[in-house]
MIDOSE-1310 file (N, C-alpha, C; in nm, 2 decimals, decimal comma, always signed):
residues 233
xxxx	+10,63/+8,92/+9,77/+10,56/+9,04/+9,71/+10,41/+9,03/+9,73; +10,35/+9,13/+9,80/+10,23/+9,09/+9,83/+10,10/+9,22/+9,84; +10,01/+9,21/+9,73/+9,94/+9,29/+9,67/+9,90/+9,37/+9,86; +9,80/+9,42/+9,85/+9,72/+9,49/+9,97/+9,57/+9,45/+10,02
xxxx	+9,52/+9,55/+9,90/+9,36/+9,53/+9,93/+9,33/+9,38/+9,86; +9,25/+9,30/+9,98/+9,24/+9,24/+9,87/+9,28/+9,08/+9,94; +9,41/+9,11/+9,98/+9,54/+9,02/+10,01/+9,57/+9,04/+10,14; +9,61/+9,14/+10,18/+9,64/+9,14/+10,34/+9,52/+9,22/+10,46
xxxx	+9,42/+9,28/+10,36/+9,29/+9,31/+10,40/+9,21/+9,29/+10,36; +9,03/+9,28/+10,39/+8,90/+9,27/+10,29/+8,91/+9,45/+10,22; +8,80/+9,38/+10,16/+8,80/+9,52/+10,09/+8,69/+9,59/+10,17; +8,70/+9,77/+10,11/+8,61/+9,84/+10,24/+8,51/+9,91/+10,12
xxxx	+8,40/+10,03/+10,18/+8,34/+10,04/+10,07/+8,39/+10,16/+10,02; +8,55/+10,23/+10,12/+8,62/+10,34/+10,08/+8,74/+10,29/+10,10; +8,83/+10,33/+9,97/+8,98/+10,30/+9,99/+9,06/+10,38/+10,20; +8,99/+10,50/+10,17/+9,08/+10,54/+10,29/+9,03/+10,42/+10,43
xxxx	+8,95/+10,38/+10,40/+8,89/+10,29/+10,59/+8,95/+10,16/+10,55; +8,98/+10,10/+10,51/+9,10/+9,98/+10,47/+9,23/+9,99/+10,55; +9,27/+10,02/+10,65/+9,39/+10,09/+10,74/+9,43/+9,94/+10,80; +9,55/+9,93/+10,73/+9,58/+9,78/+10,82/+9,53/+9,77/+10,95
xxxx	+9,52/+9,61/+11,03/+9,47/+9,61/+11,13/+9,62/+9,59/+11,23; +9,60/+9,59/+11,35/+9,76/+9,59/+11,43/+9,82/+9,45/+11,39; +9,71/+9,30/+11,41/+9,75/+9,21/+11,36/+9,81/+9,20/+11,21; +9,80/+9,27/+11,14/+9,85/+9,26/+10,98/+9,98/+9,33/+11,00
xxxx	+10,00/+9,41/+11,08/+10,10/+9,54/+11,08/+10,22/+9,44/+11,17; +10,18/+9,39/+11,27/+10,28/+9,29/+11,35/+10,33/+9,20/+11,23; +10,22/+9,12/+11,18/+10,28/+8,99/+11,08/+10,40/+9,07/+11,02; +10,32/+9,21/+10,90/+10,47/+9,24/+10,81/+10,61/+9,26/+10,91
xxxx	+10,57/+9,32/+11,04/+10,71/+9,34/+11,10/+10,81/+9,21/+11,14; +10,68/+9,10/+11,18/+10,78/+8,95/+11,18/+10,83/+8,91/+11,08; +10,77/+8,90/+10,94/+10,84/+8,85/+10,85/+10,96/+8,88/+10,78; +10,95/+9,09/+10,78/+11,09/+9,16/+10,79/+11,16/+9,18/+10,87
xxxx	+11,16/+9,13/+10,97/+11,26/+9,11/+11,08/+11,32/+9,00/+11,08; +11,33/+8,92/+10,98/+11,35/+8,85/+10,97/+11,50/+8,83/+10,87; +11,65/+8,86/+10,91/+11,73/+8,89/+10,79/+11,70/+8,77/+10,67; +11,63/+8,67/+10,67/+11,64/+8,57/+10,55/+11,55/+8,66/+10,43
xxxx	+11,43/+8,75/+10,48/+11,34/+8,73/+10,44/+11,31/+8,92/+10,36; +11,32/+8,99/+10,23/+11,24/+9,07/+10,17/+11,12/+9,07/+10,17; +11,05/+9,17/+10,21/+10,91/+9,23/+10,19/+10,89/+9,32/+10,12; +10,80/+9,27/+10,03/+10,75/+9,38/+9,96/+10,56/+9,43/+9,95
xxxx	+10,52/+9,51/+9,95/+10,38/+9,53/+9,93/+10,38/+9,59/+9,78; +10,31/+9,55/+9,69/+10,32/+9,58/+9,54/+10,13/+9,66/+9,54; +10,14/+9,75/+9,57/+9,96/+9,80/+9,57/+9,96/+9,91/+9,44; +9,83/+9,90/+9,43/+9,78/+10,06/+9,33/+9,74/+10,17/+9,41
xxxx	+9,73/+10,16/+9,53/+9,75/+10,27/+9,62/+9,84/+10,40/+9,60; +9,84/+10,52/+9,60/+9,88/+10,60/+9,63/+10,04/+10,62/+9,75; +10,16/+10,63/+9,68/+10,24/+10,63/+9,77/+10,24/+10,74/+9,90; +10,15/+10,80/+9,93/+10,15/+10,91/+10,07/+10,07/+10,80/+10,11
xxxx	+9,98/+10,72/+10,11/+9,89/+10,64/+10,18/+9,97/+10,52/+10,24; +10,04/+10,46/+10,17/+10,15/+10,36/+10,18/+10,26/+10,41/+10,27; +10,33/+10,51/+10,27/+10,36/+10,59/+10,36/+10,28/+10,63/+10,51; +10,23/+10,66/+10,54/+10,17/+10,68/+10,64/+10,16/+10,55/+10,71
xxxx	+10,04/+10,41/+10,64/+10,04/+10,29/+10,68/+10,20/+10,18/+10,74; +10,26/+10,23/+10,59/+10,37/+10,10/+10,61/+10,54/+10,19/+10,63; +10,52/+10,29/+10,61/+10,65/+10,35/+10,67/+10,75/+10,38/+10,75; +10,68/+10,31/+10,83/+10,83/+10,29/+10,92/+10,87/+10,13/+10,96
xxxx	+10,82/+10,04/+10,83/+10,81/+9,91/+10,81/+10,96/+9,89/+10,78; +11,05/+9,84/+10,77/+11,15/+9,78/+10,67/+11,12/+9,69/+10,57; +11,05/+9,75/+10,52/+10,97/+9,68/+10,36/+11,02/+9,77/+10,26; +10,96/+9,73/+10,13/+10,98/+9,75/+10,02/+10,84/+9,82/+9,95
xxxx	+10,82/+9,92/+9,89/+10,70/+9,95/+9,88/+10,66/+10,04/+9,70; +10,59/+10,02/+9,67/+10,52/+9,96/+9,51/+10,41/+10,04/+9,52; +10,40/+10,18/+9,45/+10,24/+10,26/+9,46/+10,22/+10,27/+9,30; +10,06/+10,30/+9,30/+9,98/+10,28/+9,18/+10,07/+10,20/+9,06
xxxx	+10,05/+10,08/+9,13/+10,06/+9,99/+9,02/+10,21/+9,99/+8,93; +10,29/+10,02/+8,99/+10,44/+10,00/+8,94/+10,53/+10,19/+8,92; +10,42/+10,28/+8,92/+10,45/+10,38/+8,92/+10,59/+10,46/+9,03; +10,56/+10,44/+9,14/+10,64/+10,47/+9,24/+10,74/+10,35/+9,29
xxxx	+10,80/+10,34/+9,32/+10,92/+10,21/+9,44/+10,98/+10,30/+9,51; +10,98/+10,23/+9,64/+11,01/+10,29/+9,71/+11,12/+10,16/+9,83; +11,27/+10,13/+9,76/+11,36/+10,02/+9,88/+11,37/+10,07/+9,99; +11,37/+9,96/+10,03/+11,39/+9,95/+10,20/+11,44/+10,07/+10,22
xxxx	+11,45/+10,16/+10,35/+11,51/+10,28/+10,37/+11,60/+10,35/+10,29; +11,47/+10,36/+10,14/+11,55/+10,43/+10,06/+11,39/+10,57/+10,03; +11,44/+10,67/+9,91/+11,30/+10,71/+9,92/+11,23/+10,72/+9,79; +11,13/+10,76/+9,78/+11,06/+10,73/+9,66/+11,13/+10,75/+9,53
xxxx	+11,10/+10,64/+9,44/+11,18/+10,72/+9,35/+11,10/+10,66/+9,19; +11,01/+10,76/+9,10/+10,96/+10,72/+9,01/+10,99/+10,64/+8,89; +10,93/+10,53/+8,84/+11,02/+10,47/+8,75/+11,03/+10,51/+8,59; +10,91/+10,56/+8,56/+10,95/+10,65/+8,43/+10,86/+10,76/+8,43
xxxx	+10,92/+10,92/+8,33/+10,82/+11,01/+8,31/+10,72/+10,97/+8,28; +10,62/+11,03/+8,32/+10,49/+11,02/+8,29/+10,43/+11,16/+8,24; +10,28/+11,13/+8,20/+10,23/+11,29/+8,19/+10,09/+11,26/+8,25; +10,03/+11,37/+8,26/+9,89/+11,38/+8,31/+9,79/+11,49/+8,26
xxxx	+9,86/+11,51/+8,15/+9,75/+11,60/+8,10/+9,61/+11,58/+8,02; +9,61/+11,42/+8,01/+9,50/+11,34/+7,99/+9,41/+11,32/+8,09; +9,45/+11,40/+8,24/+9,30/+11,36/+8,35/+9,21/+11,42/+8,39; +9,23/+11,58/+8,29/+9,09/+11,64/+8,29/+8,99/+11,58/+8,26
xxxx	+9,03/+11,58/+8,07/+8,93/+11,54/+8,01/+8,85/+11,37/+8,06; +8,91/+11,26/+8,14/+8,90/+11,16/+8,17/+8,83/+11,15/+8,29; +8,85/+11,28/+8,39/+8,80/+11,33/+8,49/+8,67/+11,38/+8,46; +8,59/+11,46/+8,34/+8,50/+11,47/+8,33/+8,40/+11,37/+8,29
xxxx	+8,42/+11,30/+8,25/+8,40/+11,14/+8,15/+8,37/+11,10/+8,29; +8,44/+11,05/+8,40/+8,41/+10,99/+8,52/+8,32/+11,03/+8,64; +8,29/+11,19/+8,59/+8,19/+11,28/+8,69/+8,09/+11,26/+8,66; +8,08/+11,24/+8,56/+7,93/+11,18/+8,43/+7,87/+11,08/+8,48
xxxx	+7,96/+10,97/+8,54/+7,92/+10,86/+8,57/+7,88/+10,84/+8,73; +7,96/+10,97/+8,83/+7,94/+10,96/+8,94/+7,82/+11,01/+8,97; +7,75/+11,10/+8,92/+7,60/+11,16/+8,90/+7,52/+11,06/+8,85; +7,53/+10,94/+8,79/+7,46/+10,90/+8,71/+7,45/+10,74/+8,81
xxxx	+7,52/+10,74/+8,85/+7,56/+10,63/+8,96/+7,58/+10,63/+9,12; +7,42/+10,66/+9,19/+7,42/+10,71/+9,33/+7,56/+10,62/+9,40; +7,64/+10,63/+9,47/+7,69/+10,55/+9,56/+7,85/+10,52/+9,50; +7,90/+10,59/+9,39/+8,02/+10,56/+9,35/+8,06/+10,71/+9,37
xxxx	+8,18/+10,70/+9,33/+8,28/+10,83/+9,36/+8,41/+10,83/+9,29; +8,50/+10,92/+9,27/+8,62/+10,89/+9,19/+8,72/+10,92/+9,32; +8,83/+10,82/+9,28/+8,94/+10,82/+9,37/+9,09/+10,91/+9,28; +9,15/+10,98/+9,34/+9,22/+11,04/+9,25/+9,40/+11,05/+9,30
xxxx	+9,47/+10,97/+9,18/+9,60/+10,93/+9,25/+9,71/+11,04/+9,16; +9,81/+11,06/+9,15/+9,95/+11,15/+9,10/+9,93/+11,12/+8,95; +9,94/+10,99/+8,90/+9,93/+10,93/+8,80/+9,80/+10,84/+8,73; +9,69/+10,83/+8,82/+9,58/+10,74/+8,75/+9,47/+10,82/+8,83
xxxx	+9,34/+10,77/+8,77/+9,20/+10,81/+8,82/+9,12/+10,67/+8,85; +9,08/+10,65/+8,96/+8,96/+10,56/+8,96/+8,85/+10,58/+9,00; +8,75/+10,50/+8,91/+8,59/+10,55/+8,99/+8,54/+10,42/+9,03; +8,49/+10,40/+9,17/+8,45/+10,30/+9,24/+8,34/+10,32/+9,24
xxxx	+8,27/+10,18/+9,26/+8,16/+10,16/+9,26/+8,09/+10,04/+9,35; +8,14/+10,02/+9,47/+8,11/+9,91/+9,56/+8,01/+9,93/+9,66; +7,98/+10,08/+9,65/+7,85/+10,10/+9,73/+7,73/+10,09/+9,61; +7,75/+10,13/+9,53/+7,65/+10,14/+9,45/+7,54/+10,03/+9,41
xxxx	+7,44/+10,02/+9,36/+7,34/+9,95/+9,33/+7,39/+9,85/+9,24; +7,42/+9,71/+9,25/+7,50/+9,64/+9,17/+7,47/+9,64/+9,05; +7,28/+9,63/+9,01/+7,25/+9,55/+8,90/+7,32/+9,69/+8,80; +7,25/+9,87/+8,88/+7,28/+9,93/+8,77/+7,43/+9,98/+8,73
xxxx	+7,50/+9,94/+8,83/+7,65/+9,95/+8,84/+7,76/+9,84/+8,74; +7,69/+9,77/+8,77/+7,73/+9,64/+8,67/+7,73/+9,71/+8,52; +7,59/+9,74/+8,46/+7,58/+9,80/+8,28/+7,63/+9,95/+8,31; +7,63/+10,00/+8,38/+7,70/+10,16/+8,36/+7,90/+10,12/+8,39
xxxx	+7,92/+10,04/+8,43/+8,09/+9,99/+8,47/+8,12/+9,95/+8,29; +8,00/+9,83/+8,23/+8,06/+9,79/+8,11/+8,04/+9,93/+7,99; +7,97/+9,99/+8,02/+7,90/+10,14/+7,94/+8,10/+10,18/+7,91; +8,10/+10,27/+8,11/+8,23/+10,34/+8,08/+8,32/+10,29/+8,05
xxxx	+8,35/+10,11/+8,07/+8,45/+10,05/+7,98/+8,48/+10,08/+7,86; +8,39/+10,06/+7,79/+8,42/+10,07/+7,65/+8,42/+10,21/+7,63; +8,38/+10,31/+7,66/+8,39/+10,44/+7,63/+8,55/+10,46/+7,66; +8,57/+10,44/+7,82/+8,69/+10,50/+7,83/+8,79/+10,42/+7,73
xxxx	+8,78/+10,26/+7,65/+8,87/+10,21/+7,58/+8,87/+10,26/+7,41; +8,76/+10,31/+7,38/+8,78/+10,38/+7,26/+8,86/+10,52/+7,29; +8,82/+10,56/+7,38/+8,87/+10,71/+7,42/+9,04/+10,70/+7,43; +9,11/+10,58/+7,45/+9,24/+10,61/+7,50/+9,33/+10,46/+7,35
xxxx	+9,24/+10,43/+7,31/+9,31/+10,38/+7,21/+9,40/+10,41/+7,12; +9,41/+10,55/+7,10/+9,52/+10,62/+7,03/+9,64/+10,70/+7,15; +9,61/+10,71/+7,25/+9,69/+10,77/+7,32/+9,77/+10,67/+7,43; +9,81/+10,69/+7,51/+9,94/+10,59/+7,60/+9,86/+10,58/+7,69
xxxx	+9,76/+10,51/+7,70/+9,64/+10,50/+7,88/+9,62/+10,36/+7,83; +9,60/+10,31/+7,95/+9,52/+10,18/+7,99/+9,43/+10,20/+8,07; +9,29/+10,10/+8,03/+9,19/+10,10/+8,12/+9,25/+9,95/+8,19; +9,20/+9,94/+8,38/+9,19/+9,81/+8,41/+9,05/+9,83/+8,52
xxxx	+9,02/+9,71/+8,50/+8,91/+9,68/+8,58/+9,00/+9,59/+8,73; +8,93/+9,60/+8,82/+8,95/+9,59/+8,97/+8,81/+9,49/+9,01; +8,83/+9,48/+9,12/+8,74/+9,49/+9,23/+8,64/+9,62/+9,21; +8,53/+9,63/+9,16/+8,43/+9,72/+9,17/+8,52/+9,84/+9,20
xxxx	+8,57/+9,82/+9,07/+8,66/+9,99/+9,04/+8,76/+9,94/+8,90; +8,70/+10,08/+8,82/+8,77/+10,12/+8,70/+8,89/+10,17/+8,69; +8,99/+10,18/+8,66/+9,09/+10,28/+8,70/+9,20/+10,29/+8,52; +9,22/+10,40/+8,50/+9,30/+10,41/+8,39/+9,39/+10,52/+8,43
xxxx	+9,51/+10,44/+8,37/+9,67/+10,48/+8,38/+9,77/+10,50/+8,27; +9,89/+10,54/+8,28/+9,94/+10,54/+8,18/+10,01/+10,42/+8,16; +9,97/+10,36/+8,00/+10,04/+10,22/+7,94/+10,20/+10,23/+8,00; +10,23/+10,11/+7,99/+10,40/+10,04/+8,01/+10,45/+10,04/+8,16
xxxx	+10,36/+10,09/+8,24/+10,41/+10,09/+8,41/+10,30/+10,02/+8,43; +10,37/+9,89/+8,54/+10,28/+9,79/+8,55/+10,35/+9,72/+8,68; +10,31/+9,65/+8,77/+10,35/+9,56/+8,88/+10,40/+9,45/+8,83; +10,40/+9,40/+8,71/+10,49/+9,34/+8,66/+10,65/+9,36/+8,64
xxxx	+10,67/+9,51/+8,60/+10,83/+9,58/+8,57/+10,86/+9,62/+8,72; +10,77/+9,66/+8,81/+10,79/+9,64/+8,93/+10,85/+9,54/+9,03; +10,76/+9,42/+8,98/+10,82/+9,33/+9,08/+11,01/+9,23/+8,98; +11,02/+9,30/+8,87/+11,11/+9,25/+8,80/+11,22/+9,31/+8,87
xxxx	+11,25/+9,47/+8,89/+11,29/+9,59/+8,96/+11,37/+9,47/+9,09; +11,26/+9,45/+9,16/+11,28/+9,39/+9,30/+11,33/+9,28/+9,28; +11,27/+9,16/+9,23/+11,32/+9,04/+9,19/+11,51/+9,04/+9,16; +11,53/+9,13/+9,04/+11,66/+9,13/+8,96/+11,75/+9,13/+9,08
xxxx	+11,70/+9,24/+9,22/+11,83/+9,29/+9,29/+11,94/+9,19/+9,34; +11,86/+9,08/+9,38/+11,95/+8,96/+9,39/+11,92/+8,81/+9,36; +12,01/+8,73/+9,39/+12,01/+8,61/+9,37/+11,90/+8,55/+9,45; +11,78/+8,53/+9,46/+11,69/+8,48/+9,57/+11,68/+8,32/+9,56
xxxx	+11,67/+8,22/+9,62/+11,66/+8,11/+9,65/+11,51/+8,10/+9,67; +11,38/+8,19/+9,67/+11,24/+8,16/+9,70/+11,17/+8,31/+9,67; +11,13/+8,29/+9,57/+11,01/+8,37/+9,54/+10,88/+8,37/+9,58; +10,76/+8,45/+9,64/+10,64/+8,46/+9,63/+10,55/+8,58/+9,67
xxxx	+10,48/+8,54/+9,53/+10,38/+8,69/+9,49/+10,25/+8,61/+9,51; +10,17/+8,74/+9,57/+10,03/+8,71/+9,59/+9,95/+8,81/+9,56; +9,84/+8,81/+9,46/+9,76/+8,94/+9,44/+9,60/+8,88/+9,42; +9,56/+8,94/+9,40/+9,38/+8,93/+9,40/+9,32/+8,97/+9,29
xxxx	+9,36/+9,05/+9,16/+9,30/+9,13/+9,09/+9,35/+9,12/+8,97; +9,28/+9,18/+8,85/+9,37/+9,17/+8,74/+9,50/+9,26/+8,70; +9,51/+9,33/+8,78/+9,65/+9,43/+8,78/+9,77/+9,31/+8,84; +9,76/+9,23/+8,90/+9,80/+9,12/+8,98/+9,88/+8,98/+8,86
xxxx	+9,86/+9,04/+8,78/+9,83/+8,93/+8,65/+9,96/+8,96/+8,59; +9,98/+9,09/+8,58/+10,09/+9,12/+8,49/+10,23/+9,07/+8,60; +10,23/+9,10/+8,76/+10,32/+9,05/+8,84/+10,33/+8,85/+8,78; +10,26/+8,79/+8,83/+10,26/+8,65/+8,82/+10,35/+8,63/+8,73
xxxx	+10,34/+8,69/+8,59/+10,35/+8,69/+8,46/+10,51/+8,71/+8,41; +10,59/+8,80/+8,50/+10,66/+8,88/+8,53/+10,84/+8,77/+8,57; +10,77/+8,70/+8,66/+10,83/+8,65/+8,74/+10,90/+8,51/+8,70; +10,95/+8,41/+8,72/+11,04/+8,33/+8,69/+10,92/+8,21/+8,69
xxxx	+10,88/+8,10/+8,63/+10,81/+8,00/+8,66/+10,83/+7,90/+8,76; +10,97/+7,90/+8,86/+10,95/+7,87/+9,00/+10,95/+7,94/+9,11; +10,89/+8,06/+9,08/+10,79/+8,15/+9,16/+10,69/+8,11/+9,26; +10,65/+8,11/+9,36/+10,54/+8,05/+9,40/+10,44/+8,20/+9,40
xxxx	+10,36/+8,15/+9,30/+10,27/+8,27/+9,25/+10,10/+8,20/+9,34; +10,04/+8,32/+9,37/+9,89/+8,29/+9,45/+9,81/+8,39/+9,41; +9,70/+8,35/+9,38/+9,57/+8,40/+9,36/+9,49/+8,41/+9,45; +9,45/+8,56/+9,47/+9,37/+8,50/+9,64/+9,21/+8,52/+9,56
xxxx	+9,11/+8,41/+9,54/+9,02/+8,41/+9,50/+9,00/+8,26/+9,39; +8,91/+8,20/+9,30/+8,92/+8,07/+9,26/+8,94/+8,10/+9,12; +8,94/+8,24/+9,04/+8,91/+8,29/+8,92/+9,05/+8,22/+8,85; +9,05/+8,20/+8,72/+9,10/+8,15/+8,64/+9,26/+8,27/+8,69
xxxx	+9,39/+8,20/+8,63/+9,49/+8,37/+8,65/+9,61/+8,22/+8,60; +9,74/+8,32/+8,59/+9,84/+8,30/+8,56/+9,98/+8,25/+8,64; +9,88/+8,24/+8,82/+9,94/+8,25/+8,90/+9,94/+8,08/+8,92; +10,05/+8,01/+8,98/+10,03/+7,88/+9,00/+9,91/+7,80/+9,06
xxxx	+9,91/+7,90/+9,20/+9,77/+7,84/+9,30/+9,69/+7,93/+9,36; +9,59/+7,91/+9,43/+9,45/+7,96/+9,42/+9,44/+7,93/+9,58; +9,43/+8,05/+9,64/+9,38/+8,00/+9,83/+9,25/+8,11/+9,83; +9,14/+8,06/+9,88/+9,00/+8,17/+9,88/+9,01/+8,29/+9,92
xxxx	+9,07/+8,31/+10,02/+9,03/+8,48/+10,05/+9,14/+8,53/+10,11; +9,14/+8,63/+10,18/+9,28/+8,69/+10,24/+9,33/+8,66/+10,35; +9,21/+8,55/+10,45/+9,22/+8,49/+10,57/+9,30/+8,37/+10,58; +9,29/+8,26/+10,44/+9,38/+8,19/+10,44/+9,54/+8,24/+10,40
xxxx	+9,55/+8,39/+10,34/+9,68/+8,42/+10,34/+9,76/+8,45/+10,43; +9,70/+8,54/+10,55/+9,72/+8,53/+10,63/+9,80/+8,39/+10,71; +9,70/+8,32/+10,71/+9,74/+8,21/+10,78/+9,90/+8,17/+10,70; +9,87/+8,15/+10,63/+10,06/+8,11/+10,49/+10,11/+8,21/+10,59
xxxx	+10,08/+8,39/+10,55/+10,24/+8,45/+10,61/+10,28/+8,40/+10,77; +10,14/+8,39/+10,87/+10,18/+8,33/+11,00/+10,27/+8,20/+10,99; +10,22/+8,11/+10,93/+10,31/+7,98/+10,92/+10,49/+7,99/+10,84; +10,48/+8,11/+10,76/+10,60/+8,12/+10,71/+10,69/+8,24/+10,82
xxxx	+10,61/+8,28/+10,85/+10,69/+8,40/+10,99/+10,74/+8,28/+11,10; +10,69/+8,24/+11,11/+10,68/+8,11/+11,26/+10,77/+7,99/+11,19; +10,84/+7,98/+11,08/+10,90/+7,85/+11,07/+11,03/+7,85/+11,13; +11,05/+7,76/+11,10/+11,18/+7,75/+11,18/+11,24/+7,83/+11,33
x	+11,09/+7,83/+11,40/+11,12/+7,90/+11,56/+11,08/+7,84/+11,66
């Protein structure tokens, strides 16, 4: 199970220019070509984006954060109602901040809103990210939303769908002899968390997490999926 941004790419200063590279797109196809071996990508991405990229993969595929699943040559299929009639008002709250914050912009998914901020001016991006934090956590404390923080991006969804009940979904379908999940971020937290304790769970970064172990960046992940595509050949 293995997050996206983050994990099988660097990050970009726009979600859309993040386009796997052909070497990332060969690795997933060796390691699912593989009958021993399930793939899954578990992202907060947008399932049309994940589609386009990884669709004609024989993978498993996980949009905004547990919202959508999508089995191996099966097709999308949502895991609980939802509503959205909370993204106007949340959507105004975040335009506020885009005016107010040269270089950020809001990303807009079926089910969640995010506003990034990786171009932006760090120092003032840093007190205006903790500003909308708390604003948007007072604002949704009575209603069924979660705020999560990211990688230089805010994003608020609806409570109880999570990449944790996601990768449970996947996990349950059968008897597996080897588990391993890798994510980068705090949405990544609730998967680790999810999962059996001889899991091999990874952190890609040195930050404290729930996950067993810790490799720096997405380059040495790489290297793990190359050495686990290549064993036994």
């Amino acid at each position: 199970m293995l997050d996206y941004d983050g994990v099988l790419t660097p990050f970009s200063d726009y979600p859309k220019a993040a386009k796997p590279s052909r070497e990332t797109l060969d690795l997933l196809k060796k390691l699912a070509g593989d009958p021993r071996n399930d793939v899954v990508i578990v992202s907060g991405r947008d399932k049309k984006t994940l589609d386009e990229w990884f669709g004609y993969l024989c993978i498993g595929l996980v949009a905004e954060h547990g919202v959508w699943i999508k089995e191996e040559k099966k097709d999308w299929v949502i895991t609980r109602p939802l509503n959205t009639g909370w993204k106007t008002k949340v959507h105004s709250i975040l335009e506020g901040y885009v005016d107010r914050v040269p270089g950020s912009f809001i990303e807009e998914k079926e089910y969640s809103l995010a506003w990034h901020y990786r171009k932006a001016d760090p120092e003032l991006a840093s007190v205006k990210a903790k500003e909308l934090t708390d604003n948007l956590t007072s604002l949704t404390a009575s209603i069924d939303l979660q705020v999560l923080q990211g990688s230089k991006v805010i994003e608020v969804r609806n409570l109880g769908v999570n990449k944790g009940s996601a990768a449970t979904r996947f996990y349950s379908k059968e008897a597996y002899d080897y588990v391993m999940a890798v994510g980068d971020d705090r949405t990544d937290e609730d998967m680790f968390k999810a999962l059996p304790k001889t899991a091999c769970t990874i952190k890609v970064g040195m930050q404290p997490s729930h996950a067993r172990y810790n490799l720096r960046n997405y380059k040495e992940i790489q290297k793990l999926l190359e050495a686990i595509a290549t064993a036994g050949k």
